[in-house]
C-alpha positions as CSV (number, residue, x, y, z in Angstrom):
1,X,-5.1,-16.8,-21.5
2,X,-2.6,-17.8,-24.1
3,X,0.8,-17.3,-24.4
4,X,4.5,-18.7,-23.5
5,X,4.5,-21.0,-20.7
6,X,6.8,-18.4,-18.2
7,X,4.8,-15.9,-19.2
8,X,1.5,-17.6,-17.9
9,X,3.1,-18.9,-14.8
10,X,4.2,-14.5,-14.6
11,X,0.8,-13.3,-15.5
12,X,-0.7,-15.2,-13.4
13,X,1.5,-14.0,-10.5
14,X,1.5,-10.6,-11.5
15,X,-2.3,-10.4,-12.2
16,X,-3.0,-11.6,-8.6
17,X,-1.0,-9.6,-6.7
18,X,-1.5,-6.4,-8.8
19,X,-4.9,-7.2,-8.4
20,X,-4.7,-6.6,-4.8
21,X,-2.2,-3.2,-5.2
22,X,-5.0,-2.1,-7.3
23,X,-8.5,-2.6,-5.1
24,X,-6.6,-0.7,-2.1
25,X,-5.0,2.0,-4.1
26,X,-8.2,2.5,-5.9
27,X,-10.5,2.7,-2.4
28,X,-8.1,4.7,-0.8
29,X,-7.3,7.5,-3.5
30,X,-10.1,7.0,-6.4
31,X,-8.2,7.2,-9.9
32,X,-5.1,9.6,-8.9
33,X,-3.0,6.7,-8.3
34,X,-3.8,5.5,-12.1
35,X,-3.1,9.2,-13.6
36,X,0.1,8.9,-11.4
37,X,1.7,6.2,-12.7
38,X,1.2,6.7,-16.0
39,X,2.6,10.1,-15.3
40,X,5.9,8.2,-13.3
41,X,6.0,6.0,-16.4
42,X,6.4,8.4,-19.2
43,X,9.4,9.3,-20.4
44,X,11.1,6.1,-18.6
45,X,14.4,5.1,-20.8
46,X,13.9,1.6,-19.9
47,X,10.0,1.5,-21.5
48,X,11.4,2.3,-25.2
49,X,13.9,-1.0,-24.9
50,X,11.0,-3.7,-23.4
51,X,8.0,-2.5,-26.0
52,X,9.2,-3.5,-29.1
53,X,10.0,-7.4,-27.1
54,X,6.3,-6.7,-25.5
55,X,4.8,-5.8,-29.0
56,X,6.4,-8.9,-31.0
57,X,5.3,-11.5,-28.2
58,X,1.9,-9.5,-28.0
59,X,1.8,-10.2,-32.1
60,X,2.8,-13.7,-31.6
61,X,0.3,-14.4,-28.7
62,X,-2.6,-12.4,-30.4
63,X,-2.1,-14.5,-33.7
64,X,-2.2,-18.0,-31.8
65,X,-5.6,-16.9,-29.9
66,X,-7.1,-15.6,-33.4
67,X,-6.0,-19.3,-35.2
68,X,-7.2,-21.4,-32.1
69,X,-10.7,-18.9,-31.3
70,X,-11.4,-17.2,-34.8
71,X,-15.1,-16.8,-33.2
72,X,-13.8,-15.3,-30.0
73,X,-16.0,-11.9,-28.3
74,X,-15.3,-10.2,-25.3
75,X,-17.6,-9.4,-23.2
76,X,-17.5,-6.4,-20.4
77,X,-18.0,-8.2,-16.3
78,X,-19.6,-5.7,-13.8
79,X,-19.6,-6.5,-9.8
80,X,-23.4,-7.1,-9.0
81,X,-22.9,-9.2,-5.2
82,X,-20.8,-7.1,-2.9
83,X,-20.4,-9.4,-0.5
84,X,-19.2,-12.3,-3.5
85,X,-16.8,-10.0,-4.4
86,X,-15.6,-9.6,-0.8
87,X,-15.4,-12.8,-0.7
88,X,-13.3,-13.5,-3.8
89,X,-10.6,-10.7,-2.3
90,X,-10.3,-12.4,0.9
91,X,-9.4,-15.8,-0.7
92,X,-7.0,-13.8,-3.2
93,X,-5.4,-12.6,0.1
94,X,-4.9,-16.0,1.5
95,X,-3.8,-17.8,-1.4
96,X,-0.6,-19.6,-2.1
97,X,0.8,-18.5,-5.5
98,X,3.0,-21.5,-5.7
99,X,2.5,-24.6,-7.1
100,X,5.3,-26.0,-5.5
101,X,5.7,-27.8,-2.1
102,X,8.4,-27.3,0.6
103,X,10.8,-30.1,0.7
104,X,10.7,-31.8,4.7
105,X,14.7,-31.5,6.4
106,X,15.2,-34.7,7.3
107,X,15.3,-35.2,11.2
């Protein structure tokens, strides 16, 4: 991923924890909770003032990755081992999104 530093360090937040929103919306009510928040979405004053911000750092972010990786593909991932995948959710559940350490009180 490229990008502004804070907006790494956010993505990377955000990605994880909507990540795990996302597996237990989507197993307990399919893709209604996708078509529902795009619904709740819509029409939202606030999402006409953030896209033009989202679209210019988009621009900026998508023009670094094409100078640095002018040979860059995607390719699609599917799940193929269940129980790697239920693996990979449990560690996502127990992991510490910080990279910062608690400071001892002094006794």
């Amino acid at each position: 991923m490229l990008g502004f530093p804070s907006d790494v360090d956010a993505v990377e937040l955000l990605f994880t924890s909507l990540l795990v929103q996302a597996t237990g919306a989507m197993v307990q009510a399919t893709r209604q909770a996708t078509e529902q928040a795009t619904r709740d979405i819509s029409g939202r004053p606030e999402a006409d003032r953030l896209l033009p911000v989202l679209a210019d750092r988009d621009s900026a972010v998508g023009a670094m990755a094409d100078e640095l990786f002018p040979d860059l593909t995607g390719q699609s991932v599917s799940i193929t081992n269940r129980d790697g995948w239920a693996s990979g959710r449990a560690a996502a559940d127990h992991a510490r999104l910080t990279t910062r350490r608690a400071v001892a009180a002094e006794a």
